[in-house]
C-alpha positions as CSV (number, residue, x, y, z in Angstrom):
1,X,49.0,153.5,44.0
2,X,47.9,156.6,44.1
3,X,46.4,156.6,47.2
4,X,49.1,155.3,48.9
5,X,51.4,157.8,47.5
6,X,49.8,160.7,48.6
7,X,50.0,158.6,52.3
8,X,53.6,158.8,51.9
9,X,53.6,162.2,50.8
10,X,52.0,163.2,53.4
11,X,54.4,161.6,56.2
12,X,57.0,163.4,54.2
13,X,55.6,166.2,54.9
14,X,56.4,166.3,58.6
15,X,58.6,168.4,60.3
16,X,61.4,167.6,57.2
17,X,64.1,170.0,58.4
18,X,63.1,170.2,62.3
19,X,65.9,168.5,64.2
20,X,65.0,166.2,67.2
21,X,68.0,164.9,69.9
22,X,71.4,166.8,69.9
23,X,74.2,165.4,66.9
24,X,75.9,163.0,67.9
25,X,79.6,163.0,67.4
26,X,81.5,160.0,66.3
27,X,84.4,158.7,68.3
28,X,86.8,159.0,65.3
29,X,90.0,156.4,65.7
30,X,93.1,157.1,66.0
31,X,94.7,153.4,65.5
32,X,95.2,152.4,61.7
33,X,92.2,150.0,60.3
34,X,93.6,147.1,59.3
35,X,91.6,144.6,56.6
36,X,90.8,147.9,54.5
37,X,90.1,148.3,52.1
38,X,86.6,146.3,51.5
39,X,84.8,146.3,48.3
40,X,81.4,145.7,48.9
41,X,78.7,144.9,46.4
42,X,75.8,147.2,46.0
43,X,73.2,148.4,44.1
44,X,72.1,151.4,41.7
45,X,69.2,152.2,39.8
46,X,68.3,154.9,36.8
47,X,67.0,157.8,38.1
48,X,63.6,156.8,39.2
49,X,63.7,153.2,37.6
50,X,62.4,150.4,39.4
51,X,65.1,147.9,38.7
52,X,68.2,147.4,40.8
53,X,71.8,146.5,39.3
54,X,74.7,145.4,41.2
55,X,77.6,148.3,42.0
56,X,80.4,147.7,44.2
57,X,81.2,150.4,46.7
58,X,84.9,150.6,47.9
59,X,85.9,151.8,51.8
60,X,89.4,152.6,52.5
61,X,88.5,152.4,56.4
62,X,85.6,152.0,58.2
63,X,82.5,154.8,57.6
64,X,82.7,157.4,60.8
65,X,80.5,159.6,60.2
66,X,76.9,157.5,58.8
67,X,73.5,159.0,57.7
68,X,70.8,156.5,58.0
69,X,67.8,157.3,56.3
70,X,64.9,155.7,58.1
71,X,64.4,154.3,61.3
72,X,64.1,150.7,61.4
73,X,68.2,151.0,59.3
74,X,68.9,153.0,62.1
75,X,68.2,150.1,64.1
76,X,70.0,147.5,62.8
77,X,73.2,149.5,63.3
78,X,72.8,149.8,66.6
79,X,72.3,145.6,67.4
80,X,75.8,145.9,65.8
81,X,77.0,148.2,68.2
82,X,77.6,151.5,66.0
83,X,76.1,153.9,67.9
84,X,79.2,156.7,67.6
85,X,79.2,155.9,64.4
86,X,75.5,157.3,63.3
87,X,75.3,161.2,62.5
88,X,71.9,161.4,61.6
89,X,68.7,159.3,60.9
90,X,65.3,160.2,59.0
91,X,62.0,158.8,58.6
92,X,61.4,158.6,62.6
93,X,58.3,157.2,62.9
94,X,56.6,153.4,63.1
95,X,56.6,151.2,65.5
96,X,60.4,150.7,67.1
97,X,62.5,148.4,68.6
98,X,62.2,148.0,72.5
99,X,65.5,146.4,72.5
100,X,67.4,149.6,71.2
101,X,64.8,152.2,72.2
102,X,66.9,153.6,74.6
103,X,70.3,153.9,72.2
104,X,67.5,155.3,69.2
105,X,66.6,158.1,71.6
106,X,70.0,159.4,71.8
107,X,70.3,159.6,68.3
108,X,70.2,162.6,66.0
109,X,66.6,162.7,64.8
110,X,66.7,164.8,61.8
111,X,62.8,164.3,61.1
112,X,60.1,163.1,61.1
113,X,59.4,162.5,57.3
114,X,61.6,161.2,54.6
115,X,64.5,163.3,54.1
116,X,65.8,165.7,51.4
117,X,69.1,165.3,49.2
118,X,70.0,168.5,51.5
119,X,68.9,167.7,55.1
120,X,71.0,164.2,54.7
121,X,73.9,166.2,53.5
122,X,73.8,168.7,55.9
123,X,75.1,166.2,58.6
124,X,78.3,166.0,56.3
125,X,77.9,161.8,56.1
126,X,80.8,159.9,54.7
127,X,77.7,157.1,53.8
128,X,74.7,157.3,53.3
129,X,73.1,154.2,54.1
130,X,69.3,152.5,54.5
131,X,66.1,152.3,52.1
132,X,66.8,152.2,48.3
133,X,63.5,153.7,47.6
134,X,64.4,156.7,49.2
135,X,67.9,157.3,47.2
136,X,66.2,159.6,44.6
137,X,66.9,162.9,43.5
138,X,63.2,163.9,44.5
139,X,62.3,166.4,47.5
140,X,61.5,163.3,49.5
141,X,64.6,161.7,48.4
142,X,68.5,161.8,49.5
143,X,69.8,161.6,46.1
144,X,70.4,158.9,43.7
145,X,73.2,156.5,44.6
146,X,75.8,157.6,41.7
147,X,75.0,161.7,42.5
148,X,75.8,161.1,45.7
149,X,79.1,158.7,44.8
150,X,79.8,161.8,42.5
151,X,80.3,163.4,45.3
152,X,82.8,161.7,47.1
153,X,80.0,160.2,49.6
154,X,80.1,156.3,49.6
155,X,76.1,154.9,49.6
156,X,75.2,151.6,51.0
157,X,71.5,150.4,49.7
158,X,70.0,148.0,51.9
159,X,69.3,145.0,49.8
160,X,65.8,143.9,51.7
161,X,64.9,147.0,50.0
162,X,65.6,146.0,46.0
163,X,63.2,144.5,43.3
164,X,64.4,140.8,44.6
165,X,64.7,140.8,47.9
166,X,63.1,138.1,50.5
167,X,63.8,137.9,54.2
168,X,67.0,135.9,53.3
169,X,67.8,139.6,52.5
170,X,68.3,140.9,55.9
171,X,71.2,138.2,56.5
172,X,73.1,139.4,53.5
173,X,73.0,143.3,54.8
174,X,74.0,141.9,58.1
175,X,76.9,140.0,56.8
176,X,78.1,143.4,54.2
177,X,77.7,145.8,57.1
178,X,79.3,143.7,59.9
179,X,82.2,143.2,56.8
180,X,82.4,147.1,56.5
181,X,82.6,148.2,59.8
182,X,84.5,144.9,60.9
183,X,82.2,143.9,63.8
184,X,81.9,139.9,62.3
185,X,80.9,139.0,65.9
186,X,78.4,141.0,66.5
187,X,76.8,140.5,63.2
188,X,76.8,136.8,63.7
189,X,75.2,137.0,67.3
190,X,72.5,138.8,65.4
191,X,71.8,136.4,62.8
192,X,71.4,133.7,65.0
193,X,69.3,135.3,67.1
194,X,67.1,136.2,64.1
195,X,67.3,132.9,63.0
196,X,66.0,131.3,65.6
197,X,63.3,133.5,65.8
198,X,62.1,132.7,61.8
199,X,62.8,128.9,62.2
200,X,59.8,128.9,65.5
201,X,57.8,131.0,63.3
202,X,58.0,128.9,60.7
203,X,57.7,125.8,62.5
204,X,54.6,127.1,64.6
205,X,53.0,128.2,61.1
206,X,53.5,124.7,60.1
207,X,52.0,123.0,62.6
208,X,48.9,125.2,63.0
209,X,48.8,127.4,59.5
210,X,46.7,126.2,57.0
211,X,47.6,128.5,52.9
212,X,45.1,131.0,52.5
213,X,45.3,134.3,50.2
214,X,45.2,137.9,51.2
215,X,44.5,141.8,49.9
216,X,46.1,144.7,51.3
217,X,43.7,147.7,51.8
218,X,46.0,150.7,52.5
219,X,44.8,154.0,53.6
220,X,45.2,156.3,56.0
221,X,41.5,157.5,56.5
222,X,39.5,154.9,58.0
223,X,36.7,155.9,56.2
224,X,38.2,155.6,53.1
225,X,39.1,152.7,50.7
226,X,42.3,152.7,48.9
227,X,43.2,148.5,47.2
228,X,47.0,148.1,46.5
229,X,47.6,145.1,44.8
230,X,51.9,145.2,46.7
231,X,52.9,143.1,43.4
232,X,56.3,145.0,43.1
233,X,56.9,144.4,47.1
234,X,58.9,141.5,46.9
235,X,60.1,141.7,50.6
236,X,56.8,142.1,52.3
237,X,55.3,139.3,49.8
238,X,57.8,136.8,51.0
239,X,57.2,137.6,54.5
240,X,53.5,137.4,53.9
241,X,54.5,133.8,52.6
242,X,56.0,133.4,55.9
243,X,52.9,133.0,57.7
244,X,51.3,130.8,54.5
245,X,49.8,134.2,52.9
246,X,49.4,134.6,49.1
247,X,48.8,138.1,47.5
248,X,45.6,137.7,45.7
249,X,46.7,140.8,43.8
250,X,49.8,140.0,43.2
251,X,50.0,140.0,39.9
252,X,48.3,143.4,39.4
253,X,50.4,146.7,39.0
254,X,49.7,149.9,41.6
255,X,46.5,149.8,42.9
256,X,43.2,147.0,41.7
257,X,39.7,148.3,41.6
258,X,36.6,147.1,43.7
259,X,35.6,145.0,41.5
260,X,38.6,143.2,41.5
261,X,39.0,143.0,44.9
262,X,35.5,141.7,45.6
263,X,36.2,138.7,42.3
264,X,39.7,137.6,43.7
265,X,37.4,137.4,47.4
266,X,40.8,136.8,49.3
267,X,40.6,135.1,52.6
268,X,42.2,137.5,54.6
269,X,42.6,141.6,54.4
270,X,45.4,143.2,56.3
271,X,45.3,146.8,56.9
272,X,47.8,149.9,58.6
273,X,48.0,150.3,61.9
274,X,48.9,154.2,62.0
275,X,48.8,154.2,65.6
276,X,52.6,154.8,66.1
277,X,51.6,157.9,64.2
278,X,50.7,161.4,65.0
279,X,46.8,161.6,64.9
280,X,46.8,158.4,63.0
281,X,44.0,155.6,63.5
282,X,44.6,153.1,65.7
283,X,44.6,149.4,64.9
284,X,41.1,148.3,65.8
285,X,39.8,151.4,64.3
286,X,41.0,150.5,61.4
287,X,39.6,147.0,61.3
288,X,36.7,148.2,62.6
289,X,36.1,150.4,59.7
290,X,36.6,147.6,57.2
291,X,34.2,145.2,58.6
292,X,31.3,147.9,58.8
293,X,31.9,148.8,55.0
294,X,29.3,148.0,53.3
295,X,30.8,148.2,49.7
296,X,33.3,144.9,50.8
297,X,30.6,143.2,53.1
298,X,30.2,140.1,50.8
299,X,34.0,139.4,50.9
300,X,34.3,136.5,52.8
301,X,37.3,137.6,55.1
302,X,35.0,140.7,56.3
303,X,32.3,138.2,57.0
304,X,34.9,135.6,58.6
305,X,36.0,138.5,60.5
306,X,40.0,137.5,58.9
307,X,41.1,141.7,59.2
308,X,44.1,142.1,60.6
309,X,46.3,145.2,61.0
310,X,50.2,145.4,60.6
311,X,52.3,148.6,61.8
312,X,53.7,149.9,58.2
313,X,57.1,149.5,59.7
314,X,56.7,145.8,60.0
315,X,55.1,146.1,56.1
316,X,57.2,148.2,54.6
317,X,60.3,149.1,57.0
318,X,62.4,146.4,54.6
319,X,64.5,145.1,57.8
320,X,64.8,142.7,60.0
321,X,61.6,144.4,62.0
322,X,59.3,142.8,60.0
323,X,59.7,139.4,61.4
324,X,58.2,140.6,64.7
325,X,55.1,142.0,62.5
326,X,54.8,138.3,61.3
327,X,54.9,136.6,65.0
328,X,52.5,138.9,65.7
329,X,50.3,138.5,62.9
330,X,50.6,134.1,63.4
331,X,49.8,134.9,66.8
332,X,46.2,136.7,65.5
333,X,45.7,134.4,62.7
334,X,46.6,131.1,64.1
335,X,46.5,131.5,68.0
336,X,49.2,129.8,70.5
């Protein structure tokens, strides 16, 4: 785990206060909301537990004036149409989503890296919404949930980012947020659009997928090799599952040893694509790199050739992105 948090560190690292795009300005309404207020149920954690508990967060109207902390959250409010309502988004990097690039770019990119309790507040947000791993009261974080409810700011922790979570997560955030800011329609559009997409994933998996284990390897250096056994990911496990892969780590804490790695002998590896990044390795230099080190060549998905390499957005972006890492993944493990 190490190794993979000084990866993250590092991305935090860049450009943290330098703005990108002009602020956007909500258009505020001037018509009373009616169906307010909502109580929606949430989550909170202990000050850097791992363990999410259930808090309801109440709205008199809907949020105007919204602070999303990563990207791919980012882009789920916009399929709902709330645009105007988005102040500020972090964490911009990753692979994005075509379909919204265009409303993304006209955004208020705050940075690059994760963003401080500060930079999110300096956007004055009346929520604070996106990955729960980032609500921490680090200088990577945006504050814990109940400092920032302390503060009169209501927080809205995306649930496909919690200790539990599967895809069936990203329907639940979709049905809350389309609850809070009242746009049911657009939110069900959505779903069923997603929907679709998972059932002809699934059924193509099905038909041409056979159950075979995998090992995350994730690093940043190609050269180098850093074993993270993802046990606590229960999001990106199930989608793993999705396309009929088993963590052969998976019940290993932080990161496994060589030894490990080469006795568990997983069928597949899956490794970073970091070429959305600045600098970073692109995807077949990645793989590349795994199949010419010699410390794994007796593993028999290096001498299968089973290496694949997933955008960390579609690993680790905990939204509904991650289902197009997983069509393409089927398509390179299983073909048309």
């Amino acid at each position: 785990m190490k190794k993979w948090a000084t990866v993250l560190i590092t991305i935090t690292a860049l450009a943290l206060f330098t703005g990108c795009g002009s602020k956007s300005e909500p258009t505020k309404s001037t018509e009373k909301e009616e169906g307010y207020p909502v109580t929606i149920q949430n989550f909170t954690k202990a000050e850097g537990g791992t363990e999410w508990r259930v808090k309801e967060q109440v709205f008199e109207k809907a949020p105007e004036r919204v602070l999303a902390n990563t990207q791919p959250a980012a882009e789920l409010l916009l399929h709902l149409g709330l645009q105007d309502r988005i102040v500020g988004v972090g964490a911009v990097f990753g692979m994005s989503d075509e379909e919204v690039s265009q409303e993304f770019s006209k955004l208020n990119h705050l940075s690059d890296g994760y963003l401080s309790k500060e930079a999110a507040l300096s956007v004055d947000p009346d929520l604070i919404y996106g990955r729960g791993g980032l609500f921490e009261n680090e200088e990577w974080g945006n504050g814990t949930v109940d400092s920032i409810n302390e503060m009169g700011i209501a927080t809205f922790v995306q649930e496909t980012s919690t200790d539990k979570a599967t895809f069936e997560s990203v329907y639940h955030d979709i049905d809350h947020l389309s609850e809070l800011f009242d746009v049911q329609s657009a939110g069900e559009n959505f779903k069923e659009e997603l929907k679709g997409r998972e059932s002809a994933l699934k059924k193509q998996v099905t038909e041409v997928g056979k159950e075979q284990t995998f090992a995350l390897l994730f690093m940043s250096d190609p050269s180098d090799l850093s074993i993270y056994s993802a046990s606590g990911e229960s999001f990106f496990n199930s989608m793993m599952k999705m396309v009929k892969l088993d963590n052969a780590l998976g019940d290993i804490q932080g990161d496994a040893s060589l030894e490990t790695l080469i006795q568990r002998d997983p069928d597949v590896l899956i490794v970073p694509d970091w070429s959305t990044y600045k600098e970073g390795a692109k995807k077949d230099e990645m793989v590349q790199a795994v199949l010419s080190n010699e410390k794994i060549s007796s593993l028999k998905a290096v001498k299968n050739k089973q290496v694949y390499s997933v955008d960390y957005n579609y690993m680790f972006g905990y939204g509904y992105q991650s289902l197009t890492g997983m069509e393409q993944l089927a398509e390179e493990l299983y073909g048309k």
